[in-house]
N, CA, C and O atoms as a Maestro MAE file, in Angstrom:
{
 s_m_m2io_version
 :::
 2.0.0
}

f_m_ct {
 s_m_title
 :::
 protein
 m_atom[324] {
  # First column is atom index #
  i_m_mmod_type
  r_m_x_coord
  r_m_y_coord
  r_m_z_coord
  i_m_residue_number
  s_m_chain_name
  s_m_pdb_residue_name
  s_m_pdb_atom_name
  i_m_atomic_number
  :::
  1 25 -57.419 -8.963 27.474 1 A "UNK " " N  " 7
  2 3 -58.013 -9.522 26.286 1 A "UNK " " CA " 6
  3 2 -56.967 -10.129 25.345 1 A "UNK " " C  " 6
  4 15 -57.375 -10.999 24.576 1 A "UNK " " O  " 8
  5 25 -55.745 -9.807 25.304 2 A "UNK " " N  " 7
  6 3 -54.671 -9.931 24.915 2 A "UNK " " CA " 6
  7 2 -53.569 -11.147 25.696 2 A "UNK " " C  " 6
  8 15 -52.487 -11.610 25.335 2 A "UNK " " O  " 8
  9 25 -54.351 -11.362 26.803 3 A "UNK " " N  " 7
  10 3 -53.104 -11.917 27.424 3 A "UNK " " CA " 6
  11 2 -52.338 -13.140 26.922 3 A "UNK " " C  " 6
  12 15 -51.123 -13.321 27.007 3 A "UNK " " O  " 8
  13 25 -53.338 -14.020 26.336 4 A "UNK " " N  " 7
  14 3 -52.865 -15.215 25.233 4 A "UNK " " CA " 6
  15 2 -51.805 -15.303 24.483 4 A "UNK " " C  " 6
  16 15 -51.101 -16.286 24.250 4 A "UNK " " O  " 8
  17 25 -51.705 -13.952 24.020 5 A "UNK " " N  " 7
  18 3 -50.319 -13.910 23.069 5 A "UNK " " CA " 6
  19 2 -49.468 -13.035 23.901 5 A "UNK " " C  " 6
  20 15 -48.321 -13.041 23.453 5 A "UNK " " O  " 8
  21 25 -49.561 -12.502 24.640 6 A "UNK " " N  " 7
  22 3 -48.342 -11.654 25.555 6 A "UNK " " CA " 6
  23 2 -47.246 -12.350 25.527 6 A "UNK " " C  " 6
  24 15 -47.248 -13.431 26.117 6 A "UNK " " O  " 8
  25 25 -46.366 -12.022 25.021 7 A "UNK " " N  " 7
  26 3 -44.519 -12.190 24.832 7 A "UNK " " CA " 6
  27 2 -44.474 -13.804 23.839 7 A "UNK " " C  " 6
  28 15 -43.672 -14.727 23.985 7 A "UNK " " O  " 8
  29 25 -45.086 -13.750 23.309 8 A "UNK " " N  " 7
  30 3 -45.161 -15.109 22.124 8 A "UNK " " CA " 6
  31 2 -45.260 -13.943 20.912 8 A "UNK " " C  " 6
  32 15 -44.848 -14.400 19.846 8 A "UNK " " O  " 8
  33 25 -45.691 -12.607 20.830 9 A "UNK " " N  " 7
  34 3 -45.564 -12.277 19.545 9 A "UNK " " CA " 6
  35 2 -45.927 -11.072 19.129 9 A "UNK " " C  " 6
  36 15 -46.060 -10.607 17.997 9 A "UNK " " O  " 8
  37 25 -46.179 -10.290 20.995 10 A "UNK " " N  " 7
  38 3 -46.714 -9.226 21.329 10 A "UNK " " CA " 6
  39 2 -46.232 -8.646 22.417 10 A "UNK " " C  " 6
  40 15 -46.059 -9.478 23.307 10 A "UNK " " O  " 8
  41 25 -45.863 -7.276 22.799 11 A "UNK " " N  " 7
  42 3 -45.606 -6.593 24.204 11 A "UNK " " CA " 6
  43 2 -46.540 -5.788 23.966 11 A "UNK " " C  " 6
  44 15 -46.943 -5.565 22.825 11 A "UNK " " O  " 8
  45 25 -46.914 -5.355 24.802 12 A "UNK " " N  " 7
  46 3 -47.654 -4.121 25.216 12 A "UNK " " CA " 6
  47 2 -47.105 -2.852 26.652 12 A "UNK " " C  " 6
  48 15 -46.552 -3.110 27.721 12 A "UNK " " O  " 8
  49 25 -47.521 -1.590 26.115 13 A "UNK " " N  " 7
  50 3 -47.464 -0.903 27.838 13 A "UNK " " CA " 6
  51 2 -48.377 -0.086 27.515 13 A "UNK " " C  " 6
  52 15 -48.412 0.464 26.415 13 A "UNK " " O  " 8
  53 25 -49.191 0.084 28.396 14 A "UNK " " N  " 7
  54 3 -50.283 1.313 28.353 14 A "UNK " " CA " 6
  55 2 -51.378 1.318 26.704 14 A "UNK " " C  " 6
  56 15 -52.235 0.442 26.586 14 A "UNK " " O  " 8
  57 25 -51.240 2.063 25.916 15 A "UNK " " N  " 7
  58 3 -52.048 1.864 24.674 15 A "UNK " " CA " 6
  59 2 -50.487 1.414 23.608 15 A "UNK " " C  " 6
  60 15 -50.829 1.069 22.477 15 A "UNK " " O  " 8
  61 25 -49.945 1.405 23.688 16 A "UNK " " N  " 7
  62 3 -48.662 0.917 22.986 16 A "UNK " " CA " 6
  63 2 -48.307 -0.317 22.518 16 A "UNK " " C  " 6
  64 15 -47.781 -1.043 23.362 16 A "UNK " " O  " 8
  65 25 -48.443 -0.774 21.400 17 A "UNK " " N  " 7
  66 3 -48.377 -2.267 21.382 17 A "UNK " " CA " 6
  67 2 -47.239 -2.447 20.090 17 A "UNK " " C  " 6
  68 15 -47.189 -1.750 19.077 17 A "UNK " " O  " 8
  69 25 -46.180 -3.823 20.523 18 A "UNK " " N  " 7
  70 3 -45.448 -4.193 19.038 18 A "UNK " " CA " 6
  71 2 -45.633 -5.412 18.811 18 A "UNK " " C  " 6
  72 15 -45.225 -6.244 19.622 18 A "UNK " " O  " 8
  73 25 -46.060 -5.655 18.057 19 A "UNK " " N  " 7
  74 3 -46.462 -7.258 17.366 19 A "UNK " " CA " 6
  75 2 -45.075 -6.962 16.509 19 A "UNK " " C  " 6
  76 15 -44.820 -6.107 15.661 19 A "UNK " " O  " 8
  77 25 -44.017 -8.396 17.287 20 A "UNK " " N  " 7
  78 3 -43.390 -9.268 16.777 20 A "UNK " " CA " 6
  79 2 -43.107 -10.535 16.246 20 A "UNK " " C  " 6
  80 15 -43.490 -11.556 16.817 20 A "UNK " " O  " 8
  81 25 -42.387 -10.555 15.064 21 A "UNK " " N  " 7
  82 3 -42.399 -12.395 14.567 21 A "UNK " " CA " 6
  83 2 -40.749 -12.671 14.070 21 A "UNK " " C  " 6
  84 15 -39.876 -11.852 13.784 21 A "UNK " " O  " 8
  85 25 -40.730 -13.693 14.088 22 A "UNK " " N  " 7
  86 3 -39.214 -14.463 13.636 22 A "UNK " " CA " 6
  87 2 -39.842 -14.644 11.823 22 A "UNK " " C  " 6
  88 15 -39.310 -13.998 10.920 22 A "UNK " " O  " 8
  89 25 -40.736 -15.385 11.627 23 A "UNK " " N  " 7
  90 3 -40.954 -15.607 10.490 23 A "UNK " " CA " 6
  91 2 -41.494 -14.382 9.668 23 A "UNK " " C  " 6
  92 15 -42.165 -13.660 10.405 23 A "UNK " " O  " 8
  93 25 -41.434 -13.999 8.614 24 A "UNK " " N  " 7
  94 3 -42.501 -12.561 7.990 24 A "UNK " " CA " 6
  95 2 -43.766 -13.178 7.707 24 A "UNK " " C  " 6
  96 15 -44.797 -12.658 8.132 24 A "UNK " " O  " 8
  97 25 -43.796 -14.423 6.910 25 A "UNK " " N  " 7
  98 3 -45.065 -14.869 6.542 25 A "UNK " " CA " 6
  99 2 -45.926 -15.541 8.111 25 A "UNK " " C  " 6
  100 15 -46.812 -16.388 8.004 25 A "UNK " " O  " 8
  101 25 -45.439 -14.945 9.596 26 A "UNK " " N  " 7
  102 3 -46.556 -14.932 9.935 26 A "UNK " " CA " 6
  103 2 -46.919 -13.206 10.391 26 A "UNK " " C  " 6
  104 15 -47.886 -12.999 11.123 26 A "UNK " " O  " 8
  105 25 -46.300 -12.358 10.029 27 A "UNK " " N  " 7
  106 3 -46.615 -11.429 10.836 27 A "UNK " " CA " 6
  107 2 -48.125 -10.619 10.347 27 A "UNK " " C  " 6
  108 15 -48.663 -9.709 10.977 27 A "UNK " " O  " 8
  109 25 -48.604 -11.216 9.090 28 A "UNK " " N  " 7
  110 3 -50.311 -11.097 9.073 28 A "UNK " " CA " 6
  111 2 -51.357 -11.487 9.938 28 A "UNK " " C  " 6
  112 15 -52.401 -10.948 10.304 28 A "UNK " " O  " 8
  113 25 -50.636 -12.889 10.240 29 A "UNK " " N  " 7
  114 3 -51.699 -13.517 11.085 29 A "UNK " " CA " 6
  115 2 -51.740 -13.261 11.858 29 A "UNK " " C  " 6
  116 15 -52.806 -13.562 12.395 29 A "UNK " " O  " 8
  117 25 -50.773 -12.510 12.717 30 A "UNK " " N  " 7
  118 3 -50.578 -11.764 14.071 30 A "UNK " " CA " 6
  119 2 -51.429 -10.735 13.673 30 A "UNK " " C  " 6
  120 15 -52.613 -10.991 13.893 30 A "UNK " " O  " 8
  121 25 -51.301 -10.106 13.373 31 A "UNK " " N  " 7
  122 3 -51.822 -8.675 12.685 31 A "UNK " " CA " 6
  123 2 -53.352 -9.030 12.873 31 A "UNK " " C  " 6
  124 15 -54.124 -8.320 13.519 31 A "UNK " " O  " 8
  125 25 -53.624 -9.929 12.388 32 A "UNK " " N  " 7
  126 3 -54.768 -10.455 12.215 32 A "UNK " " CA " 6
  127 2 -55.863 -10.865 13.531 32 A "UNK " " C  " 6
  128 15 -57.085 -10.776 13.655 32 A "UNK " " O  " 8
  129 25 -54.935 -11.274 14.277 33 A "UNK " " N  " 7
  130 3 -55.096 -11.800 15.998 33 A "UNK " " CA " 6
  131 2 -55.308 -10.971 16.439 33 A "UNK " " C  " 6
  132 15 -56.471 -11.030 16.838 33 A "UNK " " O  " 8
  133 25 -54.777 -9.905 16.715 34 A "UNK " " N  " 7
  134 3 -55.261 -8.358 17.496 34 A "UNK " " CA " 6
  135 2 -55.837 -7.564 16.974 34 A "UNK " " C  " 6
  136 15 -56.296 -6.835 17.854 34 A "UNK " " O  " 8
  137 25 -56.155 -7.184 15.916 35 A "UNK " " N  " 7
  138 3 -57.370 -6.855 14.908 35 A "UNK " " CA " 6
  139 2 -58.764 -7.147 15.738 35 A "UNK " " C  " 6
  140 15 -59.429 -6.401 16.457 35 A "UNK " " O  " 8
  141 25 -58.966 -8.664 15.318 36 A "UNK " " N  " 7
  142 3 -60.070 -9.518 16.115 36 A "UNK " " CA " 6
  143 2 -60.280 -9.450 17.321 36 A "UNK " " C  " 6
  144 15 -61.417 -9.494 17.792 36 A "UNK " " O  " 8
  145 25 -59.047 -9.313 18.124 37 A "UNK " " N  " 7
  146 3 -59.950 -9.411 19.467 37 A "UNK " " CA " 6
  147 2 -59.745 -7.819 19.685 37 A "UNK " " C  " 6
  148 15 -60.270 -7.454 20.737 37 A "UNK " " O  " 8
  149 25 -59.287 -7.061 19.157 38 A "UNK " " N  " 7
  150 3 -60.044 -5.914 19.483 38 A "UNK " " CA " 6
  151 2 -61.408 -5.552 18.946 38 A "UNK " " C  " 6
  152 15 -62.298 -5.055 19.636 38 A "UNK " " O  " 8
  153 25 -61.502 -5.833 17.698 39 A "UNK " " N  " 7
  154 3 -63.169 -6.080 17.188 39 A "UNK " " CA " 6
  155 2 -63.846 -6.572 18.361 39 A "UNK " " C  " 6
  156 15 -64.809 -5.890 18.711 39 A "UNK " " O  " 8
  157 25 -63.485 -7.948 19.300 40 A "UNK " " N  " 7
  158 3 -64.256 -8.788 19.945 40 A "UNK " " CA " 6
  159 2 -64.739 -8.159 20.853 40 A "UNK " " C  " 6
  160 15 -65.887 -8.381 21.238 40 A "UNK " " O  " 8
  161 25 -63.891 -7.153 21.438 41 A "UNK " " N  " 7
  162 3 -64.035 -6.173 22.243 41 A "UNK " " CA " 6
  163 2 -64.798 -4.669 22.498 41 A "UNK " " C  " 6
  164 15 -65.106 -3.984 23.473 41 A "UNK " " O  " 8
  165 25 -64.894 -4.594 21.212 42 A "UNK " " N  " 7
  166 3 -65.596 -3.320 20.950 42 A "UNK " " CA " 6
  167 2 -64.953 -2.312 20.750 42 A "UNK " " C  " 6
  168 15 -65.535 -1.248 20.539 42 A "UNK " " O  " 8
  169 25 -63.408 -2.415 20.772 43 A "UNK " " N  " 7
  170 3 -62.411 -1.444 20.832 43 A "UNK " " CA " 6
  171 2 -61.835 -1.018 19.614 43 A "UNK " " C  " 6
  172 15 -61.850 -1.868 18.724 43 A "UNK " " O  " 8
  173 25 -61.144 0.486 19.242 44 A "UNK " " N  " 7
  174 3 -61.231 0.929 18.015 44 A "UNK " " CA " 6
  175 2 -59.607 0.926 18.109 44 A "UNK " " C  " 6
  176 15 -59.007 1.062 19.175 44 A "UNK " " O  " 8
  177 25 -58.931 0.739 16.744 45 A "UNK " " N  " 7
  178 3 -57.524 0.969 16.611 45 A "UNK " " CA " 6
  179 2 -57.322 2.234 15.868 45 A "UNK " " C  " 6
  180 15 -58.179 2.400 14.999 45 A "UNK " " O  " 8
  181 25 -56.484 3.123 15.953 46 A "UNK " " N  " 7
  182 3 -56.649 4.676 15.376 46 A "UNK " " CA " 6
  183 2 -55.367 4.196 14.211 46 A "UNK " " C  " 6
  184 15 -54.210 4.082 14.617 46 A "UNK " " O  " 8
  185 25 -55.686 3.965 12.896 47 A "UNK " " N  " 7
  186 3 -54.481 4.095 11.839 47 A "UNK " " CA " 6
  187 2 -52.841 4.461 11.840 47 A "UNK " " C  " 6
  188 15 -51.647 4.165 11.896 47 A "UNK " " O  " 8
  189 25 -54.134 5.540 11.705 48 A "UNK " " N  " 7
  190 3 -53.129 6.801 11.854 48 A "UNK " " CA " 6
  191 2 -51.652 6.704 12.873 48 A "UNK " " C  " 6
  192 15 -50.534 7.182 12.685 48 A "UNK " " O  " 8
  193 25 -51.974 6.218 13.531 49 A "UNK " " N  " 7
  194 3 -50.969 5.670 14.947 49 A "UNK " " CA " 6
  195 2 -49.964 4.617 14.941 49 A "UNK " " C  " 6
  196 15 -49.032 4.574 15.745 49 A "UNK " " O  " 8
  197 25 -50.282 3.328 13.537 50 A "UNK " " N  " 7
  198 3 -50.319 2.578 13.249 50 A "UNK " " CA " 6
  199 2 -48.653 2.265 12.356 50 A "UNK " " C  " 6
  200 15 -48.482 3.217 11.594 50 A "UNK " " O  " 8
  201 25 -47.644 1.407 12.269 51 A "UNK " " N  " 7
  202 3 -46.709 1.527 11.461 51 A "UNK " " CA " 6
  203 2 -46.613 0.110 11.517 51 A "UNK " " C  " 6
  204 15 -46.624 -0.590 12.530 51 A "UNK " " O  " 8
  205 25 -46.511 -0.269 10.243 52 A "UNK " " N  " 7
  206 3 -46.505 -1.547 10.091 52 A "UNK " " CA " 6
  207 2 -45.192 -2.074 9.195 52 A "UNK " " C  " 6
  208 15 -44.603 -1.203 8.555 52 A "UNK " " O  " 8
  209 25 -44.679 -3.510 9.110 53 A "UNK " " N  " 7
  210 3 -43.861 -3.869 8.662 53 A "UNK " " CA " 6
  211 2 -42.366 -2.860 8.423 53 A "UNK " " C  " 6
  212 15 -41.660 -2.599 7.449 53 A "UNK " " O  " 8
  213 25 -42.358 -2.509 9.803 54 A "UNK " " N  " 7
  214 3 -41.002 -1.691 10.021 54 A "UNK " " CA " 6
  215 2 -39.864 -2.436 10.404 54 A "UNK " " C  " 6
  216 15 -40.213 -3.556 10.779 54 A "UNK " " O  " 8
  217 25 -38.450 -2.236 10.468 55 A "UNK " " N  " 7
  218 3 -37.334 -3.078 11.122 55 A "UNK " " CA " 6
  219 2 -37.247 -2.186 12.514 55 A "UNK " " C  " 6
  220 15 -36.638 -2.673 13.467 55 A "UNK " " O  " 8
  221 25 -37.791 -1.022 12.616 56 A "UNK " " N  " 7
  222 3 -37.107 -0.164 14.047 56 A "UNK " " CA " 6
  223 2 -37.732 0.652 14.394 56 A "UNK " " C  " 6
  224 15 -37.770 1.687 13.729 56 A "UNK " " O  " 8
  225 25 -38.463 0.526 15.554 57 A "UNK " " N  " 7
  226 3 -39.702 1.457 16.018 57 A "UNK " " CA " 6
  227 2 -39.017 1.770 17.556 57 A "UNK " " C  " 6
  228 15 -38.313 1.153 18.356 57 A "UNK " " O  " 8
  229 25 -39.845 3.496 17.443 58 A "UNK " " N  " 7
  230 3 -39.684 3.656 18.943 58 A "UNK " " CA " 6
  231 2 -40.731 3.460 19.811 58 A "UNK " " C  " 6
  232 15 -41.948 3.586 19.679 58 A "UNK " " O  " 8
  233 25 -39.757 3.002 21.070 59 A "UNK " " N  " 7
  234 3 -40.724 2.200 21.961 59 A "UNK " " CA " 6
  235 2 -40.555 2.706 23.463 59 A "UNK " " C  " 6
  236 15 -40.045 1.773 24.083 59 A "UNK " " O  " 8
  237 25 -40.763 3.763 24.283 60 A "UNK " " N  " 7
  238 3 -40.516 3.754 25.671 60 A "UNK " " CA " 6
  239 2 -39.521 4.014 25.839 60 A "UNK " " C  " 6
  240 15 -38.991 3.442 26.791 60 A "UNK " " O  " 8
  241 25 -38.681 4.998 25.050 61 A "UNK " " N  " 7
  242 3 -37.686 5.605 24.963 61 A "UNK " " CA " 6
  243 2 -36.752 4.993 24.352 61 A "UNK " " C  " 6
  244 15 -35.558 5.286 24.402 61 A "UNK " " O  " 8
  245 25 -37.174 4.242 23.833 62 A "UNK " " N  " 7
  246 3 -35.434 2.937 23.323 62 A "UNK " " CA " 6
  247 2 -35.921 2.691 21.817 62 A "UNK " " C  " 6
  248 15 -37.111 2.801 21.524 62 A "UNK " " O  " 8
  249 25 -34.998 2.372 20.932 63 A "UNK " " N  " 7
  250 3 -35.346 2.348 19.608 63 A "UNK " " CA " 6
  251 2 -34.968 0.743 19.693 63 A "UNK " " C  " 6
  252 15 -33.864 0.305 20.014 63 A "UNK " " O  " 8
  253 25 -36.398 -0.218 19.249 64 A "UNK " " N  " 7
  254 3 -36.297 -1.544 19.195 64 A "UNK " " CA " 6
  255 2 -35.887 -1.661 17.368 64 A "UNK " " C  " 6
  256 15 -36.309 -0.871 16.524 64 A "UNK " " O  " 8
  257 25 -35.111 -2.673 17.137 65 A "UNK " " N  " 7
  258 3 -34.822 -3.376 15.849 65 A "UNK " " CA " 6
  259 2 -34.803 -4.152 15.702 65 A "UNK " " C  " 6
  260 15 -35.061 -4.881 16.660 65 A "UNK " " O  " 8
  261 25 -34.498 -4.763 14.438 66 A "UNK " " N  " 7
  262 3 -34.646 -6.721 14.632 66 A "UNK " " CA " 6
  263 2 -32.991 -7.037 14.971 66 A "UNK " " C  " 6
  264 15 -32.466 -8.150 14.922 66 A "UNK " " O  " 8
  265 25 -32.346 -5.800 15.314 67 A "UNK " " N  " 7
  266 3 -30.992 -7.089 16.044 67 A "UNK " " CA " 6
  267 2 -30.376 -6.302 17.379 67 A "UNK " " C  " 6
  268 15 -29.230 -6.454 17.803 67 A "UNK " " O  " 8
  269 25 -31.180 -5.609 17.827 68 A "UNK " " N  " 7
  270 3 -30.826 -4.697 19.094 68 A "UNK " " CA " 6
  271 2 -31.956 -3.490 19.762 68 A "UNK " " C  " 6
  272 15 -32.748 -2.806 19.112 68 A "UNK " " O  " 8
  273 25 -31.808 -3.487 20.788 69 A "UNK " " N  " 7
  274 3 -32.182 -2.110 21.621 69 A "UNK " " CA " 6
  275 2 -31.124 -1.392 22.120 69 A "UNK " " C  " 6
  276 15 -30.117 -1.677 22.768 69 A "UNK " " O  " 8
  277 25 -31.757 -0.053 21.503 70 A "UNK " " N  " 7
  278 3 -30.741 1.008 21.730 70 A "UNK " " CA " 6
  279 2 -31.471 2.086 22.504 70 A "UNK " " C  " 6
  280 15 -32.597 2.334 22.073 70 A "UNK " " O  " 8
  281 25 -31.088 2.740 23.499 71 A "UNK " " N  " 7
  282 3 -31.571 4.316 24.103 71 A "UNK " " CA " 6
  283 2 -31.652 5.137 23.407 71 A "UNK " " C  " 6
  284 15 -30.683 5.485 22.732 71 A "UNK " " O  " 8
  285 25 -32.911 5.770 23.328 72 A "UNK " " N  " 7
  286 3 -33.158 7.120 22.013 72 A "UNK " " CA " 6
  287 2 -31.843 8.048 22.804 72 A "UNK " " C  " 6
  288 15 -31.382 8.353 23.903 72 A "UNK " " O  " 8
  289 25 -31.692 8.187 21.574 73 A "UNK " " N  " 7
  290 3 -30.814 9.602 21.729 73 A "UNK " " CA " 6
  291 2 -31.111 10.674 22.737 73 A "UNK " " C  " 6
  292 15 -30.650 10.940 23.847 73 A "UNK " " O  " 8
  293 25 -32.101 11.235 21.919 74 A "UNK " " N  " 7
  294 3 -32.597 12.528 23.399 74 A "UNK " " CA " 6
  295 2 -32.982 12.082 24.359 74 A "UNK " " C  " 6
  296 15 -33.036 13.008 25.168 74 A "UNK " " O  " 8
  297 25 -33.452 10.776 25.007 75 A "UNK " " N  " 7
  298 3 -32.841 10.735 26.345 75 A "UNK " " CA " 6
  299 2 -31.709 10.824 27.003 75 A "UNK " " C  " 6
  300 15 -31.765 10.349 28.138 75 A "UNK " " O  " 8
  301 25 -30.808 11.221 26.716 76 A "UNK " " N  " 7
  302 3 -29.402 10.879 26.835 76 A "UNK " " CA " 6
  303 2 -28.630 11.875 27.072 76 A "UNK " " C  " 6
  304 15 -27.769 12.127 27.914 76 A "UNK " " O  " 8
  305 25 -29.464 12.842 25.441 77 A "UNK " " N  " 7
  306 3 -28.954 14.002 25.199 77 A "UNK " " CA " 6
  307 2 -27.724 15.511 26.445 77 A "UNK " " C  " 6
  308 15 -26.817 16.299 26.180 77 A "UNK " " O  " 8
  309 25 -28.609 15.068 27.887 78 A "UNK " " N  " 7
  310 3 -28.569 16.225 28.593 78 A "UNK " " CA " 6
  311 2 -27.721 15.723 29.485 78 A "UNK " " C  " 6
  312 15 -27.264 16.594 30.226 78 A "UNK " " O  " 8
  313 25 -27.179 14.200 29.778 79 A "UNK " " N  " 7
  314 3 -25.981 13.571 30.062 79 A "UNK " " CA " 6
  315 2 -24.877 13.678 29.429 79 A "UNK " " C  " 6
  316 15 -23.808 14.016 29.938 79 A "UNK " " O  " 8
  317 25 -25.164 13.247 27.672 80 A "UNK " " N  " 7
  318 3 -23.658 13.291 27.052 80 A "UNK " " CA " 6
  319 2 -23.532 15.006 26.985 80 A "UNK " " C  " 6
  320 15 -22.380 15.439 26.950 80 A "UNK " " O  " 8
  321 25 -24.318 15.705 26.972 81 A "UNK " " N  " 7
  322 3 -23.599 17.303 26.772 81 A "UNK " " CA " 6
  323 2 -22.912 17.729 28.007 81 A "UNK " " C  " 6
  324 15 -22.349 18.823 28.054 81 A "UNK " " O  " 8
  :::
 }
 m_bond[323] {
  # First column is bond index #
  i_m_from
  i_m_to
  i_m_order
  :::
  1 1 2 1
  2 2 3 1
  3 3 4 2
  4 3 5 1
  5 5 6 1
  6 6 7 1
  7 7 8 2
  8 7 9 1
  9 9 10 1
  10 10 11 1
  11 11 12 2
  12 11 13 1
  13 13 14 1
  14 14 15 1
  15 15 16 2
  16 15 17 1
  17 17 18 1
  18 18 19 1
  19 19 20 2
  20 19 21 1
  21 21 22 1
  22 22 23 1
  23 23 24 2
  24 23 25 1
  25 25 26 1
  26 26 27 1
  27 27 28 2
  28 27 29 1
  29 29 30 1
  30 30 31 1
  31 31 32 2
  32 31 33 1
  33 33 34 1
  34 34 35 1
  35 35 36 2
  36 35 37 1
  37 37 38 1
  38 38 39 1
  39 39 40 2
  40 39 41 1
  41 41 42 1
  42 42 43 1
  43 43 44 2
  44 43 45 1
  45 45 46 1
  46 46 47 1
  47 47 48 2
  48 47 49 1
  49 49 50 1
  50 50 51 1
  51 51 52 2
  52 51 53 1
  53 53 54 1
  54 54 55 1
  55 55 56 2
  56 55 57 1
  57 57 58 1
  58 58 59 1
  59 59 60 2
  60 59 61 1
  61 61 62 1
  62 62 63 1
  63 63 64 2
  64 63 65 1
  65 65 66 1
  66 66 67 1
  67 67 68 2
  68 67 69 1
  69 69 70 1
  70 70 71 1
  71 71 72 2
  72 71 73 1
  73 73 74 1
  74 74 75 1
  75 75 76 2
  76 75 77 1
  77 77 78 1
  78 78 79 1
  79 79 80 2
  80 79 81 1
  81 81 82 1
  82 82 83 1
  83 83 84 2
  84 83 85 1
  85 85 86 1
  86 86 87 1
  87 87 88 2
  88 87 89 1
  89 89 90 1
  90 90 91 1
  91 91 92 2
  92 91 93 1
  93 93 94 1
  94 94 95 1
  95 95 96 2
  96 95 97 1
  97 97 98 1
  98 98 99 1
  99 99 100 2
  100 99 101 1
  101 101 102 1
  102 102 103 1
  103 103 104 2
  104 103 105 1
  105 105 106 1
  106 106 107 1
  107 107 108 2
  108 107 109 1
  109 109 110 1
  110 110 111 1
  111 111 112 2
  112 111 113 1
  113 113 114 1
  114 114 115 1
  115 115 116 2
  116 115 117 1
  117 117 118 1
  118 118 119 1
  119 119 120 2
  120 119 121 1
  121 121 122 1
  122 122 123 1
  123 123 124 2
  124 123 125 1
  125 125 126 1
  126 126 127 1
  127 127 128 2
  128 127 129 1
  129 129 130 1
  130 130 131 1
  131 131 132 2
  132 131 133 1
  133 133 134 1
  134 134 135 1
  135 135 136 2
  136 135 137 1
  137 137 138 1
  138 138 139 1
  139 139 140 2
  140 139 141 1
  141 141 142 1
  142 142 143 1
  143 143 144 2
  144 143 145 1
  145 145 146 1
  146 146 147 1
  147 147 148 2
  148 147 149 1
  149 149 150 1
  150 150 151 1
  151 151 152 2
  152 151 153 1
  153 153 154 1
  154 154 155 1
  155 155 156 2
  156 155 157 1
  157 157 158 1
  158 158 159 1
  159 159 160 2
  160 159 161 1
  161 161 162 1
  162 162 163 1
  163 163 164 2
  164 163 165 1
  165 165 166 1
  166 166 167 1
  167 167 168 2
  168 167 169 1
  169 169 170 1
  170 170 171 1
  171 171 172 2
  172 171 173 1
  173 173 174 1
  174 174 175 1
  175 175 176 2
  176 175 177 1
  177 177 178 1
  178 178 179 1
  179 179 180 2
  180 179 181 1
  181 181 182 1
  182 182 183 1
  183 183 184 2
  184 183 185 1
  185 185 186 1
  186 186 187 1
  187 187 188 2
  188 187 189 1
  189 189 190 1
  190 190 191 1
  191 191 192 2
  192 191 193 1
  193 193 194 1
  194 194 195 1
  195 195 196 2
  196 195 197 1
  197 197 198 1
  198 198 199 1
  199 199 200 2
  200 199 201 1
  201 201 202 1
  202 202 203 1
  203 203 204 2
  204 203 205 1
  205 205 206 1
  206 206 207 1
  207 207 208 2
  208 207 209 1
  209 209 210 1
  210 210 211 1
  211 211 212 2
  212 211 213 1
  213 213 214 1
  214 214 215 1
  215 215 216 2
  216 215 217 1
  217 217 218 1
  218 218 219 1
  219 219 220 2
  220 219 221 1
  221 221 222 1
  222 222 223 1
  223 223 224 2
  224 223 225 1
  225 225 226 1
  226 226 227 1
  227 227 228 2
  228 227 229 1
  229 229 230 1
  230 230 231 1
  231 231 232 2
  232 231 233 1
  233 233 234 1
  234 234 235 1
  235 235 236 2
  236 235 237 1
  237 237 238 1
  238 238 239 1
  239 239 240 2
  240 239 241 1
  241 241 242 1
  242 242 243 1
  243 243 244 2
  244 243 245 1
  245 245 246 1
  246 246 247 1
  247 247 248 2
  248 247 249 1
  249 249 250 1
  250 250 251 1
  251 251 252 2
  252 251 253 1
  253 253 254 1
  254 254 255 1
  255 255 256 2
  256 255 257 1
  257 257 258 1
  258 258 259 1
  259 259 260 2
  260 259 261 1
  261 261 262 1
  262 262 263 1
  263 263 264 2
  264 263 265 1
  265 265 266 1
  266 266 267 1
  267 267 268 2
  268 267 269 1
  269 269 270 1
  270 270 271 1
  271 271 272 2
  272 271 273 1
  273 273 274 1
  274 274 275 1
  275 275 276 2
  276 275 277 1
  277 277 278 1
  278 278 279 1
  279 279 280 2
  280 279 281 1
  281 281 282 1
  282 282 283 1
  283 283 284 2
  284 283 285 1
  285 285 286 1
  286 286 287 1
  287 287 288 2
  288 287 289 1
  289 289 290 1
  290 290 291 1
  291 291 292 2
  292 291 293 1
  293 293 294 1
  294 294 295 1
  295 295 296 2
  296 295 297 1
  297 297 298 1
  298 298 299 1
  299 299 300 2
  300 299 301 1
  301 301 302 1
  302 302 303 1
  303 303 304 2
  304 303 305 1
  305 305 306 1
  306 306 307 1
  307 307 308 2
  308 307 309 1
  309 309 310 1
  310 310 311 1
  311 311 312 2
  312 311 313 1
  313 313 314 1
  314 314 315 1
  315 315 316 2
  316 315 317 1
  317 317 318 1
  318 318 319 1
  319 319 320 2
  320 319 321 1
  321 321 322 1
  322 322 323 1
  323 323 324 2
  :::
 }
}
């Protein structure tokens, strides 16, 4: 339902999704885009779950930012000890 915007401004894996933008003044309208077609869909987004206008979220074990991916720590953890 999503596939339109896949890697133009969105990744997904499983229920996991990061809506990305270069510009800030569009990252509403994105926001806005997957909103809708999950409405279109019948499908519910849980808030609560929800973090918006962040610089660094974790994602699949790796902490994404706006100028790098890094490996979470505690994956790691039981190597570097």
């Amino acid at each position: 339902m999503l596939r339109e915007y896949l890697d133009n401004f969105y990744t997904a894996y499983l229920d996991n999704i990061i809506i990305y933008f270069e510009k800030e003044e569009n990252h509403e309208e994105y926001i806005r885009k997957i909103i809708y077609k999950f409405g279109k869909a019948s499908l519910t987004i849980d808030i609560k779950k929800c973090e918006f206008q962040v610089s660094r979220v974790k994602f699949l074990g790796y902490y994404v930012s706006t100028d790098k991916v890094k490996v979470d720590p505690e994956k790691i953890a039981v190597i570097t000890k």
